[in-house]
C-alpha positions as CSV (number, residue, x, y, z in Angstrom):
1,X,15.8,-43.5,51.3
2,X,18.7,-41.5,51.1
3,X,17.1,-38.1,52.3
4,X,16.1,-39.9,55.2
5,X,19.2,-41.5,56.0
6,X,20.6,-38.1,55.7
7,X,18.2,-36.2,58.0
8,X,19.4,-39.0,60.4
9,X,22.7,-38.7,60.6
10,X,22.0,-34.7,60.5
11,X,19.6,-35.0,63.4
12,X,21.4,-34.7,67.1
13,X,21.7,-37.8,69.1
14,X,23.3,-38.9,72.8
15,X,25.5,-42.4,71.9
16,X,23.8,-44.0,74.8
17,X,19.9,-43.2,73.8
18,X,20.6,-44.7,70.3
19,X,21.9,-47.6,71.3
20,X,18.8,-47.9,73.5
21,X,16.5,-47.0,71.1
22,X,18.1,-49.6,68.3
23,X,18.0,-52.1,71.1
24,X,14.5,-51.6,71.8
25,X,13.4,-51.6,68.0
26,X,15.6,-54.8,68.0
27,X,13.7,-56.5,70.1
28,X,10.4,-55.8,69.1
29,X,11.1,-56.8,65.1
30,X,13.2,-59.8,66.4
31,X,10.7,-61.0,68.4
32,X,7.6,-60.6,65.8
33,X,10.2,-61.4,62.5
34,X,13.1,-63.5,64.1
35,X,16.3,-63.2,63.2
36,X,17.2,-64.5,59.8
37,X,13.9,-62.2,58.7
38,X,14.5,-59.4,60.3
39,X,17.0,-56.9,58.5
40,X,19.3,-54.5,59.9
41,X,18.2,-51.8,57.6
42,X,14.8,-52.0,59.3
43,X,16.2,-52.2,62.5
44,X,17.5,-48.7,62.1
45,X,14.6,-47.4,60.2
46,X,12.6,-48.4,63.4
47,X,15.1,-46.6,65.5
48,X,14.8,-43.5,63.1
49,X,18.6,-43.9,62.7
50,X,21.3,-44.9,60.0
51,X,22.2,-48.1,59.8
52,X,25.7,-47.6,59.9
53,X,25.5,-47.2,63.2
54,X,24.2,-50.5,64.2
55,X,28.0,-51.8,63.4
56,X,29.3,-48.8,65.4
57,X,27.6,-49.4,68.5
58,X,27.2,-53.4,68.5
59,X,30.1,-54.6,65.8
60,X,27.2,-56.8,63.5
61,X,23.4,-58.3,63.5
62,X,24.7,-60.9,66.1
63,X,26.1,-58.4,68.3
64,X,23.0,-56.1,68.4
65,X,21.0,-59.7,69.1
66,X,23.2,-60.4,71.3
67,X,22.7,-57.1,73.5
68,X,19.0,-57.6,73.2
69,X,18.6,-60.2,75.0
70,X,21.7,-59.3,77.9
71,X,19.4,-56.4,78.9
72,X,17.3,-59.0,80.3
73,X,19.4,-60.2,83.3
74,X,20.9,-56.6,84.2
75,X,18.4,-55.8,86.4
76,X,18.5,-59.3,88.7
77,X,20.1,-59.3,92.5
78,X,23.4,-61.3,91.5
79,X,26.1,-59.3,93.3
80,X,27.8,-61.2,96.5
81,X,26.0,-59.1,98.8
82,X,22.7,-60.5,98.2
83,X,23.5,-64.0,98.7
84,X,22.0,-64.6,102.0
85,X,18.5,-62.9,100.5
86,X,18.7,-63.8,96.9
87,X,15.6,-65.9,97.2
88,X,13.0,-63.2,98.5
89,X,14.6,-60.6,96.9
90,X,14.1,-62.5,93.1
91,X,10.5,-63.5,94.4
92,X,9.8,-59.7,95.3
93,X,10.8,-58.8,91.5
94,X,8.6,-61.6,90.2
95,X,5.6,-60.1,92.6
96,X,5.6,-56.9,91.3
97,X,6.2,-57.1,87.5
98,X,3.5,-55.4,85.5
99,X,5.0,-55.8,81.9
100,X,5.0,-58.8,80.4
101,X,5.5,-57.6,77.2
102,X,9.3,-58.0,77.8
103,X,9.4,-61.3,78.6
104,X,7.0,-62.3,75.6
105,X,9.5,-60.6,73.4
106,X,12.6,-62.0,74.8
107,X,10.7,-65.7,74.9
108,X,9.7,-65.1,71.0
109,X,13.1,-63.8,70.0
110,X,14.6,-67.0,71.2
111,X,12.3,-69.0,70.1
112,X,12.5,-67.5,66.7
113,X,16.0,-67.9,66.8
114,X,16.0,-70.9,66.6
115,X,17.9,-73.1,63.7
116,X,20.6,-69.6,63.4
117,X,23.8,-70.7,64.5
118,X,24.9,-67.0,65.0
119,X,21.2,-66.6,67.2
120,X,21.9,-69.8,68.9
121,X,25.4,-68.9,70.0
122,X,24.1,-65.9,71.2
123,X,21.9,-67.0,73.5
124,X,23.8,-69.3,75.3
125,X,27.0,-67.0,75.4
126,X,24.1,-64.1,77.4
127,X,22.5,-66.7,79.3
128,X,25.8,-68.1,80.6
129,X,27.7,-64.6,81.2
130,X,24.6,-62.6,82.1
131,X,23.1,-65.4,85.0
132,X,24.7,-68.6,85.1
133,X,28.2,-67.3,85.9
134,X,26.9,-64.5,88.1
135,X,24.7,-67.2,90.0
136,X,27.5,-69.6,90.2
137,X,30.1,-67.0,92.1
138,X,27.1,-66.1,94.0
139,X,26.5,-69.4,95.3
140,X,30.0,-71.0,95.3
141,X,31.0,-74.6,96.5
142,X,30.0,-78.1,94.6
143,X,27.4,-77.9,91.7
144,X,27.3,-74.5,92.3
145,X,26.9,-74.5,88.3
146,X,23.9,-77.2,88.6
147,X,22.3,-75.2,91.1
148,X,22.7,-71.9,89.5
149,X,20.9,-73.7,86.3
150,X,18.1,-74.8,88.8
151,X,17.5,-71.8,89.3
152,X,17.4,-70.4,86.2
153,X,15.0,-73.3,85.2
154,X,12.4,-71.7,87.8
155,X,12.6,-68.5,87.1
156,X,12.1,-69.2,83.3
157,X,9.0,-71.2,84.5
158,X,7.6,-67.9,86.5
159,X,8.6,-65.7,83.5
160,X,6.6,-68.1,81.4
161,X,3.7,-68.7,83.5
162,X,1.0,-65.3,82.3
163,X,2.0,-66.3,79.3
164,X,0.6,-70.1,78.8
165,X,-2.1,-69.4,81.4
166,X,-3.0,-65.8,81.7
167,X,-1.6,-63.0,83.9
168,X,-4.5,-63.8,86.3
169,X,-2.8,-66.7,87.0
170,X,-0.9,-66.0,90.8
171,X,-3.6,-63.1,91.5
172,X,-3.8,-62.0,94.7
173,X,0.4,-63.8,95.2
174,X,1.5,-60.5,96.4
175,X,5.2,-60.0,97.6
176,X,4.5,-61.7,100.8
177,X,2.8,-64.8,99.6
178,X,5.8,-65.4,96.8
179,X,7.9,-65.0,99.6
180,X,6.3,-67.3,101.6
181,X,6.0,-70.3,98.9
182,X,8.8,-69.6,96.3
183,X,11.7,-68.1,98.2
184,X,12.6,-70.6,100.5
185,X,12.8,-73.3,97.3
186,X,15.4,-70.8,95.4
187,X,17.3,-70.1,98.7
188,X,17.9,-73.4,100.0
189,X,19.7,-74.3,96.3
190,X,22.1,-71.2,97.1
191,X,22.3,-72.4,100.8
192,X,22.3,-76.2,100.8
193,X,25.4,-77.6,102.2
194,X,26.5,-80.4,99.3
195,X,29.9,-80.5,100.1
196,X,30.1,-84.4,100.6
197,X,28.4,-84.6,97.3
């Protein structure tokens, strides 16, 4: 145990790849253990590096947990600019995922969580700061909060969709045909004028 956590610390690393790499194994043993059983000593050992580190890079478990699950909305359209598209570009994402895996993982580590305060308080906190805020500023004016959680509430539904029925389950919805059907739902809740509301 020692040796190897030597030969780790020995063994030359680039900051960003480990946290990636104890991200990823975070993930995957969160997701399969859930939190209160998954250790941060296997975390690492997953990673292939000490476990010192995991306080380095994310301060504690709940921090590391915490990134985890952030990772998820980093890659969503939620910069001002895409306002007036948000709903076909979203939709176009949706089209074209091939791995599910990630959102299986992120569904089971939440699920899982469940019942942690720490886990619990980390969800919320990501899911408020990494898409309900964004989305908010995005769409602005009344119940843009509301609106922003509608939102959110559909896209968790698409996310979880293969998953309860099968990946087969929108075959042959290509970009074009999300476009068609979902888009203009999501975009009228950014663009719907509820100011006498």
């Amino acid at each position: 145990m020692t040796c190897e956590a030597s030969d780790a610390d020995r063994r030359p690393r680039n900051a960003d790849a480990t946290r990636e790499d104890l991200i990823v194994a975070a993930k995957r043993l969160f997701a399969r253990n859930g939190y209160d059983g998954t250790g941060l000593r296997e975390i690492a050992s997953a990673a292939g590096v000490n476990a010192a580190l995991i306080n380095r890079y994310f301060g504690s478990k709940k921090g590391l947990f915490a990134a985890a699950i952030e990772g998820t909305f980093a890659s969503l359209p939620l910069q001002p600019e895409n306002k007036a598209d948000f709903g076909r570009q979203i939709t176009a994402i949706m089209a074209t995922k091939e791995n599910y895996q990630e959102d299986l993982d992120l569904f089971m580590m939440i699920a899982r969580a469940s019942g942690n305060e720490d886990a619990e308080e980390a969800v919320r906190d990501a899911a408020t700061t990494g898409f309900l805020e964004p989305m908010a500023r995005l769409i602005g004016g009344p119940n843009a909060q509301k609106r922003a959680a509608m939102i959110m509430a559909i896209l968790t539904g698409g996310a979880m969709l293969p998953m309860l029925v099968g990946r087969n389950a929108l075959e042959g919805f290509d970009e074009e045909a999300m476009a068609l059907y979902l888009a203009p739902s999501i975009q009228q809740l950014i663009d719907m004028d509820d100011s006498s509301a």
